[in-house]
N, C-alpha and C positions, 0 to 999 in steps of 0.2 A: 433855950439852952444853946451855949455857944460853944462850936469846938474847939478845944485846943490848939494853940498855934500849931503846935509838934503834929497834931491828926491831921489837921489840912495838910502839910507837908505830906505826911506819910499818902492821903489821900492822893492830893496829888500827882506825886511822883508812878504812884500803882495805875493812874490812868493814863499817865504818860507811856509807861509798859505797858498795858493791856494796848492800847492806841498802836505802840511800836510794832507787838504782836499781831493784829486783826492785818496792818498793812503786811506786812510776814506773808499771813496766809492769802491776803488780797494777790498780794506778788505769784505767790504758788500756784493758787487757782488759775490764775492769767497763765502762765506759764503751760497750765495741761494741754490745754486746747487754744494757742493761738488762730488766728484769722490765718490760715493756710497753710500750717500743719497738718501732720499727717493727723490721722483719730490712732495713739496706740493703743488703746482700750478693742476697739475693733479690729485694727491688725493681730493683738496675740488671739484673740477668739477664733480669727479665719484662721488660723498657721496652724491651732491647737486641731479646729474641725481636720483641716485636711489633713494632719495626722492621723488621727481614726479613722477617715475614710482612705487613706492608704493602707491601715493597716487592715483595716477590714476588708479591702478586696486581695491585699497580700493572701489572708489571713482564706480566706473563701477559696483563693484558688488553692494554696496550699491543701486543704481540706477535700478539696474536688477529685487535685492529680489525686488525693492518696486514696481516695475513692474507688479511684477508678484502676487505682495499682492493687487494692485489697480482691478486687473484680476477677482482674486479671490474673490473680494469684490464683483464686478458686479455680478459674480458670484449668492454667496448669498445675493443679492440684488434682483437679477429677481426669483430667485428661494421662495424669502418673500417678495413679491411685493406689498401684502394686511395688513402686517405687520406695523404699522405707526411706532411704538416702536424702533423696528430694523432699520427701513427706518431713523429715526433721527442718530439711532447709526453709520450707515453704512455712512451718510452725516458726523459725523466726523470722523471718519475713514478716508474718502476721502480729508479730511480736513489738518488731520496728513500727511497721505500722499505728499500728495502736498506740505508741510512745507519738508519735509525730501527732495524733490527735488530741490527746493528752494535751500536749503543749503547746499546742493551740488555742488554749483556753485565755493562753495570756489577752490577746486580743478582745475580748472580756471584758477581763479585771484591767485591763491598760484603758477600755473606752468607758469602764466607770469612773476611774479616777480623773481622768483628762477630763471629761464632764463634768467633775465638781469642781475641778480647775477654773473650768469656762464659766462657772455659774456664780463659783467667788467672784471671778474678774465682773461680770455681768453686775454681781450686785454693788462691788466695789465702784463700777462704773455710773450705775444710776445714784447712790448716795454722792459722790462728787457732780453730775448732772442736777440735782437738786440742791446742791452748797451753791454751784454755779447760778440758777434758776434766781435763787432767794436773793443772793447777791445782785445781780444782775448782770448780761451778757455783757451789755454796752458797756456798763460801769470795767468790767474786767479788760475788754479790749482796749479799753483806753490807758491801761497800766503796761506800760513800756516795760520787756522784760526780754533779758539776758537770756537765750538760750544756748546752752554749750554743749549741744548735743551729742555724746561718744557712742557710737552704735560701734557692741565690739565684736559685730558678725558685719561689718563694714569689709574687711579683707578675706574673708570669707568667698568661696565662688557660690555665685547666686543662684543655686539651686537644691532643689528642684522649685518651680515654682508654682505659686497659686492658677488653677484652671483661669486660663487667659490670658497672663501676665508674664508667659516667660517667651522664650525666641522659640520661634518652627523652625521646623528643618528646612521650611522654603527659605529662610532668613543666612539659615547657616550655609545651605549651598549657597547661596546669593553669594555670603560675604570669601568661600572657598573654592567659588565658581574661577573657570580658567579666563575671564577679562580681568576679575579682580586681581588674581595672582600677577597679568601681565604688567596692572595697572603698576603691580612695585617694583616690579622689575624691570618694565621697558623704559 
């Protein structure tokens, strides 16, 4: 049984598309991770951690001082026991307090979510790792690809940054130090 002229066309033309398409994604694929590009799969992961771990030691400290201000309250609380005046003041005091603990919970529910953030990107990362894989690496690096990179925290001041990677103040005196200043000047 022979196909119709008209089906080999259509036949055809659909593999010429599907064909047109796989190069498509071939192109895309190459494009994730070229040969010395950054990884940004891994870059938003680290950016998203050190997020929560800022806000978590924010988050601790905040928690500590108020700690140690609820302490102190008691403090001068028993020490103006007979004091009615103070005794209302110190109830809100304890009052403030208690709200600043509260609201710290964000920290929390902020390092839940950021973590399912991380773990999409994570899983999103290894199924394109494994598209990559099946395709082949070499196959992909050999597909010459346009990158036009816009990073739009490019103008941005670059900070704060990841433990390691930003200037020390030895750097900063260095560059504010009084040879450098004469260097523009003299």
């Amino acid at each position: 049984m022979s196909a119709a002229p008209n089906d080999t066309m259509i036949l055809k033309r659909e593999l010429v598309g599907l064909f047109g398409h796989m190069q498509k994604i071939r192109k895309e694929l190459a494009a994730l991770n070229p040969p010395g590009a950054p990884d940004h799969f891994g870059g938003m992961s680290e950016q998203l951690d050190a997020i929560v771990g800022a806000t978590e030691g924010a988050t601790n400290t905040i928690m500590e001082s108020m700690e140690s201000i609820g302490n102190l309250m008691a403090e001068a609380r028993a020490a103006n026991a007979d004091n009615a005046a103070l005794s209302a003041l110190f109830d809100k005091v304890d009052d403030k307090v208690g709200m600043v603990f509260e609201a710290c919970s964000f920290q929390d529910i902020t390092g839940q979510r950021i973590s399912k953030v991380v773990n999409t990107l994570k899983f999103v990362e290894e199924r394109v790792n494994a598209i990559i894989l099946t395709w082949g690496r070499d196959e992909l690096t050999k597909v010459v690809v346009e990158i036009k990179e816009e990073d739009p925290d490019k103008k941005l001041l670059h900070g704060p940054q990841l433990p390691g990677q930003g200037v020390t103040q030895a750097d900063v005196d260095k560059m504010l130090g009084q040879d450098a200043i004469d260097k523009l000047f003299g």
